[in-house]
C-alpha positions, -999 to 999 in steps of 0.1 A, spaced: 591 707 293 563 728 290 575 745 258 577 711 243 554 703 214 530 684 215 537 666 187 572 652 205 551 639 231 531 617 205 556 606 180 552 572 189 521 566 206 491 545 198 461 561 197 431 543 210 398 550 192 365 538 188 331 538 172 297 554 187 282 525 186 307 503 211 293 498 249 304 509 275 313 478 290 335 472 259 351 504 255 363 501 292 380 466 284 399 484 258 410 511 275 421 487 308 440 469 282 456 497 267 462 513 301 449 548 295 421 570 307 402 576 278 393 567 241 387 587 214 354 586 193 356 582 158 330 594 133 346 582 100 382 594 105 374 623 122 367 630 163 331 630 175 336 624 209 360 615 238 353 589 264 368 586 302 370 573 331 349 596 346 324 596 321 319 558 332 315 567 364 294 599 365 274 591 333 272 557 332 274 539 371 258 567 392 231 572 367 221 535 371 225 526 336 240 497 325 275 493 309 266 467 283 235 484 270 248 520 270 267 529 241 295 552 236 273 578 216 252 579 256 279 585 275 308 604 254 318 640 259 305 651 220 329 673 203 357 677 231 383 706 231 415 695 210 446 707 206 469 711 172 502 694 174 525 722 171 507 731 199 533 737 230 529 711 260 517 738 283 489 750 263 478 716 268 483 717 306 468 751 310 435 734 290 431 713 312 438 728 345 412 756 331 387 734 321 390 706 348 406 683 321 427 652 321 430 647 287 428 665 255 427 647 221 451 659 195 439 663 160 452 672 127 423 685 101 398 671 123 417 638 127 428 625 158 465 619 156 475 617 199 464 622 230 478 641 257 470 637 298 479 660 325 500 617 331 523 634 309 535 659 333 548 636 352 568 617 329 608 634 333 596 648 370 586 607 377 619 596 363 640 620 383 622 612 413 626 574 409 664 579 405 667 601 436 651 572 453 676 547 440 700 567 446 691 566 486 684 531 487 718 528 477 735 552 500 714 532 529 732 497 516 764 514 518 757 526 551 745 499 565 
């Protein structure tokens, strides 16, 4: 899985983006929506910035600033470490784990394109690990 590339983990996802300008408050709505961690932000078509959860929490509620007056441009990470597509999965991973990372926009000319998150890791380790449990549940039934 690691030798994957990245661009098989993104061949159907939709990216979530945003503009500098969008608060807080609304940019978190979106991503709850969406059900991700983070929102990329767009300057034009290209990547400015990347917003997170923890940049919510860190930058925005334990600096005692409000979520509907502070824009994205206030809080964003500005011109985040990306990764190409071809890129392999565990470049992606080793990113992150180096520079205390969950996610790590992936761009194409300066164009977002994806987004990978150490989520992904999970992914056929999580399946596996849900059919070993059905498995048990069934042996239990049969068992009595």
């Amino acid at each position: 899985m690691p030798h994957r590339p990245v661009r098989q983990l993104i061949k159907n996802q939709r990216i979530l983006t945003a503009s500098a300008t969008l608060s807080v408050a609304d940019a978190a709505a979106r991503m709850r929506e969406a059900k991700v961690g983070a929102i990329m932000v767009l300057s034009g078509p290209r990547l400015a910035g990347i917003f997170t959860e923890r940049d919510a929490l860190y930058r925005v509620l334990a600096a005692g600033k409000d979520p509907k007056r502070t824009t994205l441009a206030d809080a964003m990470t500005v011109s985040p470490t990306t990764i190409g597509p071809d890129m392999p999965f565990g470049h992606a991973l080793h990113i992150m784990f180096e520079r205390g990372f969950r996610h790590v926009p992936v761009v194409e000319n300066g164009v977002p394109i994806g987004m990978v998150s150490a989520r992904d890791a999970l992914g056929p380790e999580m399946e596996q690990f849900q059919a070993e449990l059905r498995e048990r549940e069934h042996l239990e039934e049969i068992m009595g």
